[in-house]
C-alpha positions in Angstrom: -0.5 6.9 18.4 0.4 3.6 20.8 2.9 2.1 18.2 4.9 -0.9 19.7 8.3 -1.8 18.4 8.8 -5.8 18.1 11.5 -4.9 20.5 9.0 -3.2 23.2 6.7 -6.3 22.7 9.2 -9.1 23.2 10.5 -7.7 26.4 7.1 -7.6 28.0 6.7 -11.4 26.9 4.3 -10.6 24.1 3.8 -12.1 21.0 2.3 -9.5 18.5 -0.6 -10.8 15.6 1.3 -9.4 12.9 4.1 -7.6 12.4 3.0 -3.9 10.4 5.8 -3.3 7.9 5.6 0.3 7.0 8.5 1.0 4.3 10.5 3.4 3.0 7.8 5.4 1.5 5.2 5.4 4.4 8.2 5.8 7.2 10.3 8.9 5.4 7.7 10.7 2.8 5.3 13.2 4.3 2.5 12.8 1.9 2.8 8.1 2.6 3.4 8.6 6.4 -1.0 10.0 6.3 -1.3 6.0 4.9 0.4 4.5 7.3 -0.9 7.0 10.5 -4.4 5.9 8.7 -4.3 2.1 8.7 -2.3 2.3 12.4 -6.1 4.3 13.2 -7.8 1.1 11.8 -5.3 -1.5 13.1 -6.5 -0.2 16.8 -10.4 0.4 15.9 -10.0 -3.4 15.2 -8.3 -3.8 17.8 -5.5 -5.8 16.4 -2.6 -6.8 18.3 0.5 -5.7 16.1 4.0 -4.1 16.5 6.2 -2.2 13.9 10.3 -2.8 14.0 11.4 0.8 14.0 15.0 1.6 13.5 14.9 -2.1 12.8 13.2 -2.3 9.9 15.0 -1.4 7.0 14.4 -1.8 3.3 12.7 -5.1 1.8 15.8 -4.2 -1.1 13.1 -4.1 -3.8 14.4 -1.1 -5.2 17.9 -2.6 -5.9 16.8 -6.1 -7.3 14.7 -3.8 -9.6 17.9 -1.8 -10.4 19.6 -5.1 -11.5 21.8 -5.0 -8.2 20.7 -8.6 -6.9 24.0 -8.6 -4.8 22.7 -5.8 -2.3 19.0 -7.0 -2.4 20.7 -10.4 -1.1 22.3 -8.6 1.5 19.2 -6.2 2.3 17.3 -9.3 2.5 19.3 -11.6 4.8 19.6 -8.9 7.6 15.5 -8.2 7.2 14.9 -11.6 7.7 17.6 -13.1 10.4 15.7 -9.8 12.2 12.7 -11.2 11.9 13.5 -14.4 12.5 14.3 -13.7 15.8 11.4 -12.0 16.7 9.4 -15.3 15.6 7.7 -13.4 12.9 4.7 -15.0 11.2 2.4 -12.7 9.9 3.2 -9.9 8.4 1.0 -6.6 6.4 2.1 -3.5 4.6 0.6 -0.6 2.7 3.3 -1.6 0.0 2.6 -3.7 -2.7 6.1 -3.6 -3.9 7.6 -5.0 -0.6 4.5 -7.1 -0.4 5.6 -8.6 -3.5 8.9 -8.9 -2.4 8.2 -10.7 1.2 5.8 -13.3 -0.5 7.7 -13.9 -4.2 11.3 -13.9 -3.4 12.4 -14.0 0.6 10.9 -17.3 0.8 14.1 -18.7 -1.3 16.2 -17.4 1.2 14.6 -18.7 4.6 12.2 -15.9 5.2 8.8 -18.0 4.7 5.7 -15.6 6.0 1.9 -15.0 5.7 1.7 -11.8 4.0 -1.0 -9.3 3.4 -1.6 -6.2 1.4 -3.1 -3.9 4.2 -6.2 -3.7 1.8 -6.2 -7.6 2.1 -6.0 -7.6 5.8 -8.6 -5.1 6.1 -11.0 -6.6 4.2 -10.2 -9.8 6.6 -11.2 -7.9 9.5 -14.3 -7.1 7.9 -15.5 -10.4 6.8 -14.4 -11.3 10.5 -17.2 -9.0 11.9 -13.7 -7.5 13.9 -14.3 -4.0 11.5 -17.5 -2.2 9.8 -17.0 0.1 7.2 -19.6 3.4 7.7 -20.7 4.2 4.3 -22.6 7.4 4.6 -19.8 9.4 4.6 -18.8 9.6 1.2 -22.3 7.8 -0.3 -22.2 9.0 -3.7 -19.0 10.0 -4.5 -17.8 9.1 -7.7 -14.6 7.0 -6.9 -12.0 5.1 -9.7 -9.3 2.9 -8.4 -5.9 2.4 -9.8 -4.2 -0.8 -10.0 -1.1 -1.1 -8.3 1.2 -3.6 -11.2 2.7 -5.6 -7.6 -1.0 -6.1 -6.5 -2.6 -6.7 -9.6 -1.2 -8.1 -12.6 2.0 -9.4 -10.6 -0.3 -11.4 -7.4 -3.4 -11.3 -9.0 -5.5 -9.2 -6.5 -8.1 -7.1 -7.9 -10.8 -7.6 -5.5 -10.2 -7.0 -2.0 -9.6 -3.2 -2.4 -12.7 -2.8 -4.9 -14.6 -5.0 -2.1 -13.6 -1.9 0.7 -14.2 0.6 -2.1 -17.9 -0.5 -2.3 -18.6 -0.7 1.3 -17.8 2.8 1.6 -21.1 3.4 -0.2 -19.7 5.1 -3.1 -20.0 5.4 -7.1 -17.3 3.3 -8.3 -16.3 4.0 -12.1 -13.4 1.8 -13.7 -10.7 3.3 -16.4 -11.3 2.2 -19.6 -7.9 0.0 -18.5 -8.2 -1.5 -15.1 -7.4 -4.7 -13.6 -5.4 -7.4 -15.6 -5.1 -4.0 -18.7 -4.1 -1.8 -15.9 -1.2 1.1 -17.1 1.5 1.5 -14.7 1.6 4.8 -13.0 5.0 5.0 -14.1 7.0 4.0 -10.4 8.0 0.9 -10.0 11.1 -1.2 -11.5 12.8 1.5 -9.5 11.8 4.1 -12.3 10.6 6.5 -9.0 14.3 7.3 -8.2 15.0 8.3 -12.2 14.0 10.5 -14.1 12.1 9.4 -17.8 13.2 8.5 -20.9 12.5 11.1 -23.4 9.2 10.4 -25.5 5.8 12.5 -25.9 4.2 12.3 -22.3 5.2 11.2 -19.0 3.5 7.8 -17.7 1.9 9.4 -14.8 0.2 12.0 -16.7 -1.1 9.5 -19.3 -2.6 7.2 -16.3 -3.7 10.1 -14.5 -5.6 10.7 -18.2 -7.3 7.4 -17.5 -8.6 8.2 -14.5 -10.1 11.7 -15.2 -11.8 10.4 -18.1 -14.4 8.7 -15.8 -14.6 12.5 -14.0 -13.8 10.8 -10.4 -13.7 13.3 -7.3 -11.5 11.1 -6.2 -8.5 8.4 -7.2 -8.2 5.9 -5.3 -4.9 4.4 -4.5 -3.5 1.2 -2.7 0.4 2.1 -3.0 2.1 5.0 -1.8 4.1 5.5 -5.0 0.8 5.3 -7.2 -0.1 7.9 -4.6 2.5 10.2 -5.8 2.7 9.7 -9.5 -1.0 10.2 -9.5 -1.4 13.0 -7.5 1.9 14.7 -9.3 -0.7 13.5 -12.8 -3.6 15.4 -11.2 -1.5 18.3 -10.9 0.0 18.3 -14.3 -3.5 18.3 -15.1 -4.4 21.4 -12.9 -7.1 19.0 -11.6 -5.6 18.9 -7.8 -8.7 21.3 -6.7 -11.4 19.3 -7.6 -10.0 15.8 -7.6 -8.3 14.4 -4.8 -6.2 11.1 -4.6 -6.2 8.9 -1.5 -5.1 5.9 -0.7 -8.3 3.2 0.9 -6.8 3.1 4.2 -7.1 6.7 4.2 -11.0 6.7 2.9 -12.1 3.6 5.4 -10.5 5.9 8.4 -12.3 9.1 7.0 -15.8 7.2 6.7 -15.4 6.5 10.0 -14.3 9.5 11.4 -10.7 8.0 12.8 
């Protein structure tokens, strides 16, 4: 797919726009690595100049800070940024809200200090640029609902730029009865996707994934790979996984335009 390392690009005496961090879940999980292969298809329709770390890149330490473990997230940090550092990073996007959360909230207090994006953010950037158009007779019609990632929405206070890309894809867009600042967690984060639940009546994911059906979507809309999968493992609690599918926008934006 033409993806430069930082590495590849600094030897050739290249300075890349922005540095694409791709994460745990869109580097190693199957089902995340279709995000990231869909907003590396947009990233070159753009044509945006941009280069990933690869072996490199290693994780944000979200996950442990979460976990109470602020020693290793120190340490996870540190190495992430005297890497980038050196590569003269300034920019940086990712299909993560969790390690966007991370990169703009909590590395700045230990010398990483970076513009960073939500890929749905960037994207819409590139739009208002004129540098991308959005086809929207693709899926005209469809009836669409989006769920709020908790490290996009209630923690950064972004709620528009993916609803902004959802409407532009010419489609029926239906919010949950709790969306935006009422979002319910999906059930992932606070490092609650490497655990299994507490006991209690219902798993979280099953009663977001309740939410969403209730507005009879054919598809959920996603901005965070771990949404991704605690949604689409609610869908098929549900039995629903036939008639309702759950994407992530990168994934619709490079389908309405036939990337």
């Amino acid at each position: 797919m033409n993806v430069p390392t930082m590495a590849e690009m600094m030897a050739e005496g290249k300075k890349p726009e922005v540095l694409f961090w791709v994460g745990s879940a869109g580097s190693y999980d199957d089902r995340a690595k279709k995000i990231s292969r869909a907003f590396v298809k947009i990233l070159h329709q753009a044509n945006v100049s941009f280069a990933v770390l690869g072996t490199e890149e290693s994780s944000t330490g979200d996950e442990a800070k979460r976990a109470g473990n602020e020693f290793l997230f120190q340490m996870q940090a540190i190495t992430n940024i005297e890497i980038m550092n050196a590569y003269e990073v300034e920019t940086i996007v990712t299909c993560d809200p969790h390690s966007f959360n991370t990169f703009k909230n909590e590395y700045p207090e230990l010398g990483g200090n970076y513009k960073v994006y939500h890929h749905t953010q960037f994207i819409k950037s590139l739009v208002d640029q004129g540098r991308l158009s959005i086809k929207d007779e693709n899926l005209n019609g469809k009836r669409v609902t989006f769920h709020d990632p908790c490290y996009l929405g209630r923690a950064n206070n972004e709620y528009e730029s993916p609803r902004d890309l959802i409407r532009r894809l010419g489609v029926n867009l239906t919010e949950m009865k709790r969306h935006k600042s009422t979002a319910l967690c999906c059930g992932a984060g606070g490092a609650q996707m490497f655990k299994e639940p507490e006991k209690g009546n219902k798993d979280i994911n099953v009663l977001r994934t309740e939410d969403a059906l209730e507005t009879k979507p054919q598809i959920i809309a996603t901005g965070c790979p771990y949404c991704n999968t605690m949604m689409t493992d609610g869908v098929k609690a549900k039995n629903m996984e036939e008639s309702v599918e759950v994407m992530d926008i990168a994934e619709l934006i490079a389908n309405a335009n036939d990337l």
